[in-house]
C-alpha positions in Angstrom: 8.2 -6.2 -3.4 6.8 -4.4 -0.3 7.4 -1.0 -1.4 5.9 -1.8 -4.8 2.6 -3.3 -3.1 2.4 -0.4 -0.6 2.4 2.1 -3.7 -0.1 0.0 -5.8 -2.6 -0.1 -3.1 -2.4 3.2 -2.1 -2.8 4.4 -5.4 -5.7 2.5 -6.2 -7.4 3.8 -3.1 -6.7 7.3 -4.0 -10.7 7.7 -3.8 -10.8 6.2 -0.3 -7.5 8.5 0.9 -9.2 11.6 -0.6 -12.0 11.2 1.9 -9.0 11.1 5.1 -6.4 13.3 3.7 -8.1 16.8 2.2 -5.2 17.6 0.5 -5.7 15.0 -2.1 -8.9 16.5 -3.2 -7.3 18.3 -6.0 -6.4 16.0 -9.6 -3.1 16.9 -9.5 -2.2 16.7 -6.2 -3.5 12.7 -6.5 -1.5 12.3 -9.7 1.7 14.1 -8.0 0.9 11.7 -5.0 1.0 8.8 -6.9 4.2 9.3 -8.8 5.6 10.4 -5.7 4.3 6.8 -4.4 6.0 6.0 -7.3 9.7 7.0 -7.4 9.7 6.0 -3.8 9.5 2.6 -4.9 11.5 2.7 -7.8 14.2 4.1 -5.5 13.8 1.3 -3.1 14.3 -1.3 -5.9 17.5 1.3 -7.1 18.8 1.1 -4.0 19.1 -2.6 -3.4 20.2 -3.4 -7.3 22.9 -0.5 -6.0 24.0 -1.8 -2.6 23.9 -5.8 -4.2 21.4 -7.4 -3.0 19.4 -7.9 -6.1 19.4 -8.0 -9.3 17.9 -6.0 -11.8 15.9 -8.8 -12.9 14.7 -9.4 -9.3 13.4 -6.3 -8.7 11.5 -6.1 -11.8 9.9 -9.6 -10.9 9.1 -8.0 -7.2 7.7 -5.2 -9.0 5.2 -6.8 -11.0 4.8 -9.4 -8.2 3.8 -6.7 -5.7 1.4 -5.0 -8.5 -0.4 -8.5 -8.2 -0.1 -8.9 -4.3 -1.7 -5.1 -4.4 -4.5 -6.2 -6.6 -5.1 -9.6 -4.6 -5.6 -7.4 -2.0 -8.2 -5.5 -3.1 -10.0 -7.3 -4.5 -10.3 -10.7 -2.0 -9.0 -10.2 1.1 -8.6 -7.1 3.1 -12.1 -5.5 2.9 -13.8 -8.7 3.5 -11.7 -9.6 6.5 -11.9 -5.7 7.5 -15.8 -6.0 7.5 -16.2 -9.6 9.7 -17.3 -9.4 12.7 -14.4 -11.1 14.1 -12.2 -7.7 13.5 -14.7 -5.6 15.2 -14.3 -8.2 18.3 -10.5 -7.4 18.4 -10.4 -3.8 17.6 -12.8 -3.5 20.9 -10.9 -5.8 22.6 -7.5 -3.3 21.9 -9.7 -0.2 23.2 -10.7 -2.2 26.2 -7.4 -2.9 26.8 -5.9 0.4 26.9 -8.1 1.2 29.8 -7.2 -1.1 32.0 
């Protein structure tokens, strides 16, 4: 489930990511990114059907489970909890701790 909510959000902020990474600028870069982003979680959920730890049915579950948790994300939590004040508070306080 966590490699399937890592890709969905990181391909829905493929806008956002073009503005850090330069390389993503180009169309087809993004779209190669993103099934990239892609096969790396389908290889995760491979992988654990293959060494038995799941089943195929789990993993399609986590799948659409971490599709949701992606878009939960989005939309709800992280950019209003990114924007409170509170974070600002803490990420100072980790600056001013590295100087002491």
């Amino acid at each position: 489930m966590r490699a399937f909510t890592i890709c969905s959000y990181l391909s829905f902020r493929i806008p956002l990511l073009k503005s850090w990474l330069p390389f993503l600028r180009s169309e087809l870069v993004s779209i190669l990114f993103v099934c990239c982003l892609f096969f790396w979680a389908c290889l995760v959920a491979i992988s654990r059907i293959g060494r038995g730890r799941h089943f195929a049915l789990d993993c399609y579950a986590a799948s659409v489970c971490g599709r949701v948790t992606s878009l939960v994300l989005l939309t709800c939590t992280v950019d209003r909890f990114l924007s409170t004040s509170f974070f600002i508070f803490i990420s100072k306080l980790r600056i001013i701790s590295y100087f002491l």
